[in-house]
N, C-alpha and C positions, 0 to 999 in steps of 0.2 A: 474596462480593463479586467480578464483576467484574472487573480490570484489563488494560488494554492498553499498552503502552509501545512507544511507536515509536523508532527512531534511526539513522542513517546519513544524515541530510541534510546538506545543504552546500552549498558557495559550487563551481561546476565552471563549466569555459570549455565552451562549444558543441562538441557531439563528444564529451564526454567523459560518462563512466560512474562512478552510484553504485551503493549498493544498502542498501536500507531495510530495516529490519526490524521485527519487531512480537514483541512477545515476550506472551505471554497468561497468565492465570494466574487462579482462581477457578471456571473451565470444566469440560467434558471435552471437550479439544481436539480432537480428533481426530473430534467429531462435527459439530463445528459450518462451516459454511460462514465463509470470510472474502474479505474485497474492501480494495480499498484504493481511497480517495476521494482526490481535489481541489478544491483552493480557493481560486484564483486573485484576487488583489483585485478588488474590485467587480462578482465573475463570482459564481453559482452552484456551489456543492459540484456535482462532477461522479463516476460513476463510474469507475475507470481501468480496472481487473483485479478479479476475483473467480476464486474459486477452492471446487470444493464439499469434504462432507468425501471421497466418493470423487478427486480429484483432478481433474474438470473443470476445463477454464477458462475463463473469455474475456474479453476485453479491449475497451476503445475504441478505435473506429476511428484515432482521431490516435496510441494510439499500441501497435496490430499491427507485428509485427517488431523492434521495437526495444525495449517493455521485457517481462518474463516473469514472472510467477507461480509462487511455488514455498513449500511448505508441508515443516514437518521435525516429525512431531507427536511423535517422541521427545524435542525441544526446546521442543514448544507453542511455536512460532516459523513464520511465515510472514514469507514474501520479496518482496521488488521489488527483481529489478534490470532499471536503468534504462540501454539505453545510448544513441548518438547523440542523446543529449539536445542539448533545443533550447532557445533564450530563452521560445518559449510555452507547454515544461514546467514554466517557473517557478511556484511554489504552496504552500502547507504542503498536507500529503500528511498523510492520517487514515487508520487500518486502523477494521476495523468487523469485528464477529462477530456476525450475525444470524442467531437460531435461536427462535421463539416460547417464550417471553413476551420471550427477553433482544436487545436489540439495542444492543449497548454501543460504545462508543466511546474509542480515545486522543486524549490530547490534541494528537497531531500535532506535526510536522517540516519544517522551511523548507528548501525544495530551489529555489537561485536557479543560474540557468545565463546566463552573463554573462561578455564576455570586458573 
């Protein structure tokens, strides 16, 4: 079975810096591609970052530069850190591991950025 577990969200002022994490576990980590969504009230789940299992990346345009993808597969743990965070980063933030047949899902993390 599956699980995903997110954690490092929070309450931060404008400018300031988290970092997310995803911890996996039922897999074999290190094969699978992971991304980390948003979901903004009343918006559409968006992609943020993805990351493959060779260690590509890429990101949304809104937010190049500022937040980074990074996977630790001795940990089965991927990363978002997030910095110069904005009020319109505000969202619960979802990792995903999508590898045919499995594309699973955590139940995500409230990251409100608010001064």
């Amino acid at each position: 079975q599956v699980q995903l577990v997110e954690s490092g969200g929070g309450l931060v002022q404008p400018g300031g810096s988290l970092r997310l994490s995803c911890a996996a576990s039922g897999i074999i980590f290190s094969i699978y591609p992971m991304g980390w969504y948003r979901q903004a009230p009343g918006k559409q789940r968006e992609l943020v970052a993805h990351i493959t299992s060779g260690g590509s990346t890429n990101y949304a345009d809104s937010v190049k530069g500022r937040f980074t993808i990074f996977r630790d597969n001795a940990k089965n743990t991927v990363y978002l850190q997030m910095n110069s965070l904005k009020p319109e980063d505000t969202a619960v933030y979802y990792c995903n591991a999508r590898r045919s047949p499995i594309d699973s899902w955590g139940q995500g993390t409230q990251v409100t950025v608010s001064s």
